[in-house]
C-alpha positions in Angstrom: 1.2 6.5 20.8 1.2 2.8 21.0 0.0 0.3 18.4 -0.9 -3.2 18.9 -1.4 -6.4 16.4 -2.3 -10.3 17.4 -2.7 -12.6 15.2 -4.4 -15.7 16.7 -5.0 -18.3 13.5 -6.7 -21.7 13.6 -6.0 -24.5 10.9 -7.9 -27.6 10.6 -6.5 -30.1 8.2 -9.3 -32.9 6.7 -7.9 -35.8 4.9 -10.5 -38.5 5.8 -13.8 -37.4 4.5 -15.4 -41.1 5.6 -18.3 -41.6 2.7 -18.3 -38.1 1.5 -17.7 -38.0 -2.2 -14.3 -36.5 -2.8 -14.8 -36.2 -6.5 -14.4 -32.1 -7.6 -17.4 -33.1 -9.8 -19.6 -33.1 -7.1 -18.7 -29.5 -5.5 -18.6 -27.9 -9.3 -19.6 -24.7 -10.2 -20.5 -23.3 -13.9 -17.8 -22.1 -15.8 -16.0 -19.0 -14.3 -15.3 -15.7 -16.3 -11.5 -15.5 -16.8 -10.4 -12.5 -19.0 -7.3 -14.4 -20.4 -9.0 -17.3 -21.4 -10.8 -20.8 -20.8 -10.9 -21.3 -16.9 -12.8 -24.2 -16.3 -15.6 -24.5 -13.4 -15.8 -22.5 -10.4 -16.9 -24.3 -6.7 -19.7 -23.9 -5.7 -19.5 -22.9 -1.9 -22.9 -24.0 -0.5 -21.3 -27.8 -1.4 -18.3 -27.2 0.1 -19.9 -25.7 4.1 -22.6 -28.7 3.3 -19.7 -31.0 3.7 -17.7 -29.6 6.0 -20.2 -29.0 8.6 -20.3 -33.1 8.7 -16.9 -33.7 9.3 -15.2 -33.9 13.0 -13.4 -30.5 13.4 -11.7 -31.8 16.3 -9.9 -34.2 15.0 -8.8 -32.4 11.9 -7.2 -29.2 14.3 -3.8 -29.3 13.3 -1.9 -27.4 16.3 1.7 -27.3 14.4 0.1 -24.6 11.5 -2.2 -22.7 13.6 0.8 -21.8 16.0 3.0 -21.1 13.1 -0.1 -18.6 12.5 0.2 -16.7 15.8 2.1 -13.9 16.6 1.9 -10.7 18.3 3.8 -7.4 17.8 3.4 -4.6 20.4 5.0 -0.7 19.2 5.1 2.2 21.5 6.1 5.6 20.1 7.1 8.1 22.3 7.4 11.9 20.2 8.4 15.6 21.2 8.2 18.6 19.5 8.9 22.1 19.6 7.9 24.7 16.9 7.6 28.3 15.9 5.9 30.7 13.4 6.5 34.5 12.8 5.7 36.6 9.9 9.0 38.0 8.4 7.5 40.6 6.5 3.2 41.1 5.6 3.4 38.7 2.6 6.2 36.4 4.1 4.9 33.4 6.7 8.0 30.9 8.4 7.4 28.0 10.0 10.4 26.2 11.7 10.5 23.2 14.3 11.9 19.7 15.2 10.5 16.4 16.8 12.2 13.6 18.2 10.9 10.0 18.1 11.6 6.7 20.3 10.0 3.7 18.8 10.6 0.1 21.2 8.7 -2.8 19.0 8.6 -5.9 20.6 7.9 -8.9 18.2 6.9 -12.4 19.4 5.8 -15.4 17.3 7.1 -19.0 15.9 8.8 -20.5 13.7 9.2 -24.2 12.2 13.1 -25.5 11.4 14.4 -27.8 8.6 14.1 -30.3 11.6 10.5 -29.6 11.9 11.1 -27.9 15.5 8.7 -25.7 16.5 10.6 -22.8 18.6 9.7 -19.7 19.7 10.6 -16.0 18.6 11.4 -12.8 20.7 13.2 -9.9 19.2 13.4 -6.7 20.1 13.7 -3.2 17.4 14.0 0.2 19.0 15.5 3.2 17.4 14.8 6.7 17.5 14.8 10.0 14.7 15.2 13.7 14.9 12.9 15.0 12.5 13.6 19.2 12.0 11.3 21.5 9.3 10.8 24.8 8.0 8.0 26.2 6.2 7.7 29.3 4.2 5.0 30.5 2.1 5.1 33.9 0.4 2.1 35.8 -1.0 3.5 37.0 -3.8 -0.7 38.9 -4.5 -3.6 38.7 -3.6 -4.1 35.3 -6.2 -0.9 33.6 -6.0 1.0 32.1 -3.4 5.0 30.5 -3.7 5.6 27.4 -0.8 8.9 26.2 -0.3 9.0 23.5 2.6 12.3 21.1 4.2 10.7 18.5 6.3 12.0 15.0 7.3 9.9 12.2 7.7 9.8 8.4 9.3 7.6 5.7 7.6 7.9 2.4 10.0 7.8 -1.1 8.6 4.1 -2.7 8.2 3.3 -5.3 10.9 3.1 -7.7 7.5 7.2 -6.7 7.2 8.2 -7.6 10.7 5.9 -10.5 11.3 8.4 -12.3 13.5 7.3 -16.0 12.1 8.6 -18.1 9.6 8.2 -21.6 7.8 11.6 -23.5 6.6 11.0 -26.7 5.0 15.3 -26.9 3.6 14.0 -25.7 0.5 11.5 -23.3 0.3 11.0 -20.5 2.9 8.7 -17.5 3.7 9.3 -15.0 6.6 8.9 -11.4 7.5 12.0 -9.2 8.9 11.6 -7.9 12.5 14.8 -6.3 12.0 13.9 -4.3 9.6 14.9 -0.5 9.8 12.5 2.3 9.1 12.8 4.3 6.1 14.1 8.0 6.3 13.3 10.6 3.9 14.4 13.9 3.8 12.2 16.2 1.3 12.7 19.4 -0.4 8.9 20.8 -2.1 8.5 24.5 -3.9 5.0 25.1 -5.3 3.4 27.8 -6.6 -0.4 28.4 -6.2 -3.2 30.3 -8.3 -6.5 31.2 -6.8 -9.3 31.9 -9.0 -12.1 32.7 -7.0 -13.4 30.6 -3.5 -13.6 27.5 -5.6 -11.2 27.3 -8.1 -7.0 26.5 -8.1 -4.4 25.9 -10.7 -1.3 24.7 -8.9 2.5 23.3 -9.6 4.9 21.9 -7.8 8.7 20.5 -7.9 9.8 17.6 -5.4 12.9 16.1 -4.6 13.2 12.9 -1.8 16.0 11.5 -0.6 15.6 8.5 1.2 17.1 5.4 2.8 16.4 2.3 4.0 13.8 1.9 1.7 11.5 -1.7 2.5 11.4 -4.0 -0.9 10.0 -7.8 -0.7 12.4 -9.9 -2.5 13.4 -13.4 -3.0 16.7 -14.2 -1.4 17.0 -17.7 -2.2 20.9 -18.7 -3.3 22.1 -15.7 -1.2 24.5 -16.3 1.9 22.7 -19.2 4.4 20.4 -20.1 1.5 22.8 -21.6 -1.1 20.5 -24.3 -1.9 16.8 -23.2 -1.5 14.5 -23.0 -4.5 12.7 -19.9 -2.9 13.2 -17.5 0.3 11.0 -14.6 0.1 11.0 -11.9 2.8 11.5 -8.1 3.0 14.4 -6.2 3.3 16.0 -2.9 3.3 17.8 -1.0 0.5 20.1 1.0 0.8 19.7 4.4 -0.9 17.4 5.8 -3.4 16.5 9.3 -4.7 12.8 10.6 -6.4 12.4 13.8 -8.1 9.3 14.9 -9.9 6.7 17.4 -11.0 2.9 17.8 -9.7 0.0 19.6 -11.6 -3.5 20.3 -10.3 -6.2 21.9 -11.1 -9.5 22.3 -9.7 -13.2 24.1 -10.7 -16.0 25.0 -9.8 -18.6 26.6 -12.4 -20.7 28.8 -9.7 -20.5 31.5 -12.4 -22.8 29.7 -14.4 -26.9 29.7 -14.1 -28.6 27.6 -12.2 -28.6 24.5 -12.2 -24.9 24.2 -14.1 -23.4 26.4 -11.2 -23.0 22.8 -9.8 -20.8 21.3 -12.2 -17.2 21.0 -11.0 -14.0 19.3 -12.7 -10.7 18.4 -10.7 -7.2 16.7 -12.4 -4.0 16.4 -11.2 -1.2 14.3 -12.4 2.2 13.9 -11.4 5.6 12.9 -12.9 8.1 11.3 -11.4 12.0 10.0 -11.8 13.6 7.6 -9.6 17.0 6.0 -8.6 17.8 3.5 -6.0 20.5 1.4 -4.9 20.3 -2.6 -3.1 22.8 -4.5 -2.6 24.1 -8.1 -0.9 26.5 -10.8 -1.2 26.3 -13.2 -4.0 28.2 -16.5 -3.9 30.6 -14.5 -1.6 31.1 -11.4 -2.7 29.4 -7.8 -1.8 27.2 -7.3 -5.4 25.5 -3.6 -5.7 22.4 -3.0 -8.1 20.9 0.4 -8.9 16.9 -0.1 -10.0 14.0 2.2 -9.8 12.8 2.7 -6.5 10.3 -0.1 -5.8 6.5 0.6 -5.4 7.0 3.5 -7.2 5.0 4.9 -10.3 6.6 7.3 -12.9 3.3 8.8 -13.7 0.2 8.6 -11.8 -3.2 10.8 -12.5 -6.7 11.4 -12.1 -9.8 13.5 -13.2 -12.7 14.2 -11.9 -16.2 15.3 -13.2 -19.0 15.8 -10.8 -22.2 17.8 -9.8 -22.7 19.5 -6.3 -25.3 21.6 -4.3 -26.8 21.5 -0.7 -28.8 18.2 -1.3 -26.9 16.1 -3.3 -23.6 15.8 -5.0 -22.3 13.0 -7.5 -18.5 12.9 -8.9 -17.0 10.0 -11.2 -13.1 9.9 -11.0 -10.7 8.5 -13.4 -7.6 7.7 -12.0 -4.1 6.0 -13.2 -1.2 4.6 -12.3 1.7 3.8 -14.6 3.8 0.3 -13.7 6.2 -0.4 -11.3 8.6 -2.5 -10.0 6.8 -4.8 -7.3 9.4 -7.4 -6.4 13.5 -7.3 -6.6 14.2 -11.4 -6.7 18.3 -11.1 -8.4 21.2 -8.7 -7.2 22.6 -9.5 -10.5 19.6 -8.8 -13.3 16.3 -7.6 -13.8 15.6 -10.9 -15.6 12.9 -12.5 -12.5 11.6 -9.2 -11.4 8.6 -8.7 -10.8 6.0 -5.6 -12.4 2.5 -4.7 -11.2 1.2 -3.7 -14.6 -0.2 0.2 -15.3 -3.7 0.3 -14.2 -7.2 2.9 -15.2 -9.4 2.4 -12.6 -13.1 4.4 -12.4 -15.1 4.6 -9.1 -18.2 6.7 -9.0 -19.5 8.1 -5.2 -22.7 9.9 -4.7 -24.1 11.3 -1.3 -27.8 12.7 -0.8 -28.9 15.0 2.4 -32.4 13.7 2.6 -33.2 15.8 5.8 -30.5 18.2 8.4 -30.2 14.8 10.2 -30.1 12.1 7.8 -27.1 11.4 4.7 -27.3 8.5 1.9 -24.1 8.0 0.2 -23.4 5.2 -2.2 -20.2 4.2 -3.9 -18.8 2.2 -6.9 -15.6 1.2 -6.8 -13.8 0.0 -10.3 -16.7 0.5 -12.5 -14.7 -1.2 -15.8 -14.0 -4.0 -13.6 -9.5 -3.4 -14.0 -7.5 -6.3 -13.3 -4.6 -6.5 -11.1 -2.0 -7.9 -13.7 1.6 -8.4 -12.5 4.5 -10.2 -14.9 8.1 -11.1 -14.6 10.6 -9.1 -16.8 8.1 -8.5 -19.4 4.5 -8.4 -19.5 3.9 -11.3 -21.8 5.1 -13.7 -18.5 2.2 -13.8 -16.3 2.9 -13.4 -12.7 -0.2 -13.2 -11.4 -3.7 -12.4 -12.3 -6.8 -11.4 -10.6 -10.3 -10.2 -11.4 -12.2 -8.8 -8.6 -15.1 -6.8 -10.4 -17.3 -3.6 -8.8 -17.6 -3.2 -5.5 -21.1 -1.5 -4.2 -21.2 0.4 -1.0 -24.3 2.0 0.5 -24.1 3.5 3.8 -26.4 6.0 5.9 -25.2 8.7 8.2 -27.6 10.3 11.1 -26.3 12.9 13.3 -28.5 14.3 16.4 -26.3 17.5 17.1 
């Protein structure tokens, strides 16, 4: 498998506008709708392209930024595996096997110095895992079924992670990590299963991860080689971290019912989880350790789902949750900057409609109570960020001709 990324960006810089009004007055839109309080005006867009479709674009390209802006990150994953099945006894189903990966990354791109040198970046990350399994699932009757599984997995750094660039003005910095290792997990699930019919499933399961090298973003200004920055954010690796947790589900179907309530169906599943990790790093010389929750991670998350089906059209609303987490590690010595993305409720309706054999309508609302993404530092009265994005309305339409 081989995956691919360029990123070709072009800046322009204006500073003379000639007789263009530069007044903010004169691009101002009506006040804008800020949930936590008095904004101010918006700008109003149609100003802003008016003028700068009249200025000279050519003259304004600024070639330092846009090649800061480029990079280009080539992965090629080579895999093998081998694997086997045989039923042990009638009611007693094992699955065993292994597979080997080889991942070579090659990473180019820029970066600007405290001397304001452009140079150029070229690293290298290869590494390879051995990833065995085995599978087992026991019918205990006819309704109920018992899973136990030990797989290992890979999850490679994003392409955002390793972005080989970065900016370095002597005190402030920003760059991504192309040495960054991929995160190993090795994961122990038992679950139990309850039929009820074609259409209907009651379900639990226990879980148990443990992983390493887990990616975090982080600000790792004052740390050895950045002594005297104000800010360096990047990503990095942690070292080890553990997850254990709990997952209910349930799902229904009312085909028992008359017509038309024989379309009514109801799904919800939520899951509970516990976590431990472990980063660590060398502060004002010495090897420092921190245990914190494993980043990115949600104790409890959740959803339900009400809906209607049959063979024309179908309509479900889902409610799902997420509880906070920890979004950004920026001390080896405190939780006092950290940064929390705030527990969110989110409600998206999706409806589809067969109009003919051929032809499919769907249409989708996405964050129908219009949730903010709220983050804070330490505690949630400290603002880190806010952001209202509102619905979002997708219609789309489906032919098929076989």
């Amino acid at each position: 498998m081989k995956r691919r990324k360029t990123q070709d960006g072009d800046v322009w810089i204006y500073e003379d506008f000639g007789a263009a009004s530069t007044s903010m007055a004169d691009y101002a839109a009506s006040d804008r709708d800020y949930s936590l309080g008095q904004f101010g005006p918006g700008i109003n867009k149609d100003s802003v392209r008016s003028l700068m479709s009249g200025l000279d674009r050519d003259g304004a390209y600024d070639e330092e930024e846009s090649t800061l802006a480029d990079y280009s990150i080539n992965e090629n994953i080579t895999a093998a595996y081998l694997m086997g099945s045989m039923d042990v006894t009638n009611d007693l189903h094992v699955i065993a096997g292994v597979r080997h990966e080889m991942t070579d990354t090659e990473l180019k791109g820029n970066a600007l110095t405290t001397d304001d040198e452009l140079i150029r970046t070229d690293t290298d990350n290869d590494y390879s895992h051995t990833l065995p399994a085995l599978l087992t699932r026991w019918n205990i009757n006819r309704s109920t079924q018992m899973r136990a599984a030990w797989t290992n997995a890979v999850v490679r750094p994003t392409f955002e992670q390793m972005s080989p660039n970065f900016t370095d003005d002597g005190e402030e910095a920003e760059m991504g990590n192309p040495e960054l290792d991929a995160l190993e997990s090795a994961n122990f699930d038992l679950g139990v299963s309850h039929y009820m019919g074609s259409t209907s499933v009651v379900s639990a399961a226990l879980f148990y991860k443990d992983i390493s090298n887990f990616i975090y973003e982080s600000d790792i200004a004052g740390s050895a080689g950045y002594e005297d920055y104000d800010e360096v954010i990047t990503f990095q690796n942690g070292d080890n971290a553990d997850l254990k947790g709990l997952e209910l589900a349930f799902s229904h179907q009312f085909s028992s019912l008359p017509a038309p309530f024989n379309g009514l169906l109801m799904s919800a599943n939520a899951t509970f989880t516990s976590s431990d990790a472990t980063v660590s790093g060398f502060v004002d010389g010495e090897l420092t350790e921190r245990d914190i929750q494993l980043p990115n991670q949600s104790d409890v998350t959740g959803n339900f789902i009400v809906g209607y089906e049959n063979d024309v059209y179908s309509v479900r609303l889902a409610t799902n949750y997420k509880s906070e987490y920890l979004a950004e590690v920026n001390s080896l010595e405190n939780d006092l900057s950290d940064v929390y993305q705030s527990s969110q409720t989110q409600m998206d309706l999706n409806a589809a409609y067969n109009a003919t054999d051929n032809l499919k309508v769907t249409f989708e609302i996405a964050n129908l109570t219009d949730e903010p993404y709220y983050s804070y530092q330490n505690k949630e009265r400290y603002n880190a960020q806010y952001e209202d994005y509102g619905p979002t309305y997708r219609l789309g339409v489906r032919f098929t001709n076989f």
